[in-house]
Every structure is written in C-alpha cells, then in structure tokens.
N, C-alpha and C positions, 0 to 999 in steps of 0.2 A: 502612547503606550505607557503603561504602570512602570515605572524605574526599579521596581524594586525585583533581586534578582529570580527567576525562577529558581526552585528545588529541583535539582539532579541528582540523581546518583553518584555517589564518589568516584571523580576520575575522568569527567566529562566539564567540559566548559560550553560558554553559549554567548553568541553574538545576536544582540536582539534589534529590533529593525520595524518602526512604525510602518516604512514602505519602501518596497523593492523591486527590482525589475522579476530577479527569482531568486529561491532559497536555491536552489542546484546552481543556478548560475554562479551564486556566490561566495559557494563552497567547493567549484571549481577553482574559481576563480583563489582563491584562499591557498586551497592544494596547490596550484602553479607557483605561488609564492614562498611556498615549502612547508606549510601547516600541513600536520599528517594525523589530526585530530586524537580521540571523540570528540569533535567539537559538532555541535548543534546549531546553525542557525536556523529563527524565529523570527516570522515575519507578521503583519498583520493584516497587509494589503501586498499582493503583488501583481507589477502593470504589464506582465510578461509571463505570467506561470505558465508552466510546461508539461503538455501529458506526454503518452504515449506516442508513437512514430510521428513523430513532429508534430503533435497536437497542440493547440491550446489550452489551458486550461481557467479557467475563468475564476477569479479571485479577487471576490468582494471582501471588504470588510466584515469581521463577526465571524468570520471561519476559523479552520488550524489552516497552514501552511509551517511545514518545519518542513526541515531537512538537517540530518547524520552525516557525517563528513569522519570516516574508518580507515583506517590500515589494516589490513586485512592480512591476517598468522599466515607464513607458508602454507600452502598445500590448501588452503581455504578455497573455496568454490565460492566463485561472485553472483550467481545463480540464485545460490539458496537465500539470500540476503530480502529477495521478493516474497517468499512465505514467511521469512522470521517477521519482515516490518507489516505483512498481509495479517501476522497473529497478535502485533503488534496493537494494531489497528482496531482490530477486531474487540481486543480485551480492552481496550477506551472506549470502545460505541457499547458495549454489553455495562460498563461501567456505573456509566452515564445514563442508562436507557431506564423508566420504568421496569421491574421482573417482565411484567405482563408481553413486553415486546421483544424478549431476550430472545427465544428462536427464532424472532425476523430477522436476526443478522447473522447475515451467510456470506462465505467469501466466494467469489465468482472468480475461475481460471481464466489471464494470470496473476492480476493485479485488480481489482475490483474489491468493493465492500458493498452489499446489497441489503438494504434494512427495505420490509415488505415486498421484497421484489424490485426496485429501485435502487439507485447509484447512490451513494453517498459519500465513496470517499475515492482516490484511486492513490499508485503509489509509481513511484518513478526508480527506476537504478541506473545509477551511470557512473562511468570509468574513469576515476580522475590522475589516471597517471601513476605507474609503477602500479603497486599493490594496494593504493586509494580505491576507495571507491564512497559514492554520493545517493542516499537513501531518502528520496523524498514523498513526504507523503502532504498528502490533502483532504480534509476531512472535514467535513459539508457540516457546521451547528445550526447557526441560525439564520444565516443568509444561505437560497438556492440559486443558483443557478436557469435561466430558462432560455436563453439563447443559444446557439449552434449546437444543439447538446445531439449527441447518438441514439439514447437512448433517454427516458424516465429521471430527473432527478430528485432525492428531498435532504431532507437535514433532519440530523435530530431533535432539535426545539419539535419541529411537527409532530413530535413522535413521546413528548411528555418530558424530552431532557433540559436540565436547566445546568449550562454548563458553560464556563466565560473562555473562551480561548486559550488564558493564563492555564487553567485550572484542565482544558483537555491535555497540552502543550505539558504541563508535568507530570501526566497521567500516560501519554505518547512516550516519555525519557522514561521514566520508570518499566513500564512494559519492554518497552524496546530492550532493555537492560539485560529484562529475566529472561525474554527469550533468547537473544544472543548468548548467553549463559550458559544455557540449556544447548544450545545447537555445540557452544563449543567442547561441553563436559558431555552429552549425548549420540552428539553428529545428527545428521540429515533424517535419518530413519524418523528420531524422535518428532520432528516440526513437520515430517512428509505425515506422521500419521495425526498428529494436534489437527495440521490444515484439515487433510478429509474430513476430521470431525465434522468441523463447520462448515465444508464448503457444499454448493447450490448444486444440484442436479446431477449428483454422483448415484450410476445407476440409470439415471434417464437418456430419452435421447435429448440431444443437441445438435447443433449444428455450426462446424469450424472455417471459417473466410480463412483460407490460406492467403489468398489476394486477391484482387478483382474477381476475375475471372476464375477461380477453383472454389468450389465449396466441398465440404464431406458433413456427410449426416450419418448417424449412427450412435451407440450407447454409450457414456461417459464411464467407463469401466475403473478411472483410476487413476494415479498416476506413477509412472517408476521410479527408480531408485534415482532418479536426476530429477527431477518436477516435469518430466515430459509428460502431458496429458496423453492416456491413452483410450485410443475410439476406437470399440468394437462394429464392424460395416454388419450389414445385412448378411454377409456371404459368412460370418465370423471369423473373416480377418482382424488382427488389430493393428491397427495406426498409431503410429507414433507422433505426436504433433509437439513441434516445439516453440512455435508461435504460430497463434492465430485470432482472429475474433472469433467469439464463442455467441452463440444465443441460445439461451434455452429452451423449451417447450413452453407453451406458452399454459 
C-alpha cells in the first residue's frame, strides 16, 4: 500500500492496512479497546470480509474495502446510517463512472449498489458497543467477484471507470461526510427522500424473502418514515417489511 496519508475530511483519522481479516472486524475490535472514532479503516485485501446475515464477502485486491467506526449523538437512529453510507456509495460510483452510465447506478433495498442492473458494491452496519457503531462498505473497481455470489456481479473498470482504490477510498470519506452532514442539520426525511431518488424498482413489482419459506410479491410503493420498505399486495394492502431479500422484475 502507498504510505502516503489519504485526504479526509477535518476531524477523521484512518488506520490503513495492506491486509486484513475485516475492516468491521477491526473497528470492532478498536471500539472494545475504547476508540470511539471518526476513525476510518482501509484495507486493501481482506481474507474474511463480511456481508450480510452472515455472509461472505469476497475481497480481492483492486477493490474499496473501508469501514467508519462513529459515536453516534443521543437520540440518533442506527438505522439510517445504511441509506447515508448507500448515498454515500452511490455518489463515488456516479463519480467515477463515464456521464454515459450515470443512471445505471441505482441503489437496491437495503444495502445494495446496482450499476446496469448488477451488484456492485454492498454495505454492512454493526453495533459496536454503547453508542458505536461500524459502517462498512465494499465497492467492486476493478477486481469482480464470480464465485458463491447470489446474484450478477461487475465492477466499475467494466463500465469505463478508471479509479485506484486510494482515490475511490478518499472520494468514500468525503461523501460519507456530506451526507452525514446533511442527515444531522436535515434529519431522516432529507436521505429517505435523496435514496428514493436513486433507488431501483420504486413503483414496480418485486418480490421480498422474509426467510426461507415466506415470500411476498407486490408493488414497491416506498418507504416510511423509518426506511421500512413498504409493499403494496394485490388485495391493496400495504406491508411493512423491515428486512428482507428483495428481487426485482426482471
């Protein structure tokens, strides 16, 4: 890794990291030890990354891997912290991307980044203790992924971006900044209504995996004033779904 320090924003520090088991891991890890951040770890390779409900996450070199490591103001919802880092995300891959492909990046409910219809980055939140909390995200450049994956994935290199990890990873702290910013001089409304902007299949039908064995199908109506996605049924009832896997129409 380049030694030389990344650019943050005033008020943030950063532990950087050729290779690691995970950035969450070890800003957990950090938190236990009584670090109560902004601090930022950056990694370049990690041999344990972490998705969703116990996932995997597969992390080759040539990618982002970061993660946010917050103390979180009284009265803050840990919640919203998955659209700020999802707008986060968002405004690095729109960055980076040729114009030409600017509306192929849509965010997909709850944590997803979808450039043409495909995965490309996801984000992680976890609770580290007291009013901690750990903001990881992963964002697919020039290495993809093609093993165990769920669905489709690509990277932005395929997509006309020329962007070195260093240069996503300062462009990641910088956004991350503004929207937090924004959500705390705003509040929730403001980032509930940014996401919809961008997000994939608002309006259509889809279909929500509560868990194995429950599915619901019906039209992506929205979401409320908490980020619970809400699904209009056939019958025009609406569901409130507060986790689930989502697929879109195809």
């Amino acid at each position: 890794m380049d030694l030389k320090r990344p650019r943050l924003p005033d008020g943030y520090d950063v532990a950087c990291f050729d290779q690691i088991d995970s950035t969450n891991l070890e800003a957990g890890r950090r938190a236990s030890a009584g670090e109560s951040g902004p601090l930022w770890i950056w990694a370049e390779h990690q041999t344990a990354g972490r998705g969703r409900l116990g996932r995997g996450w597969i992390s080759e070199p040539g990618n982002l891997y970061a993660t946010l490591l917050l103390t979180l103001d009284q009265g803050a919802r840990a919640p919203d912290l998955s659209f700020i880092a999802a707008l986060a995300v968002h405004s690095v891959a729109q960055s980076c991307l040729p114009k030409r492909c600017a509306a192929d990046v849509r965010l997909k409910w709850p944590n997803d980044l979808l450039l043409n219809g495909e995965k490309s980055a996801g984000i992680l939140i976890e609770g580290a203790g007291s009013s901690r909390v750990v903001i990881g995200c992963g964002l697919n450049l020039g290495a993809v992924p093609h093993e165990d994956l769920r669905r489709p994935a690509t990277g932005l290199a395929l997509h006309g971006a020329e962007v070195t990890p260093r240069e996503a990873f300062e462009l990641l702290a910088q956004n991350m900044d503004r929207w937090l910013r924004i959500w705390r001089g705003e509040g929730f409304e403001a980032i509930r209504e940014a996401w919809l902007e961008r997000a994939a299949g608002v309006g259509e039908r889809i279909t929500a995996s509560l868990d194995a064995d429950r599915t619901i199908e019906g039209r992506f109506s929205g979401l409320d004033e908490s980020g619970a996605l809400l699904l209009e049924t056939t019958n025009g009832e609406v569901t409130r779904i507060l986790a689930a896997d989502i697929e879109l129409a195809a």
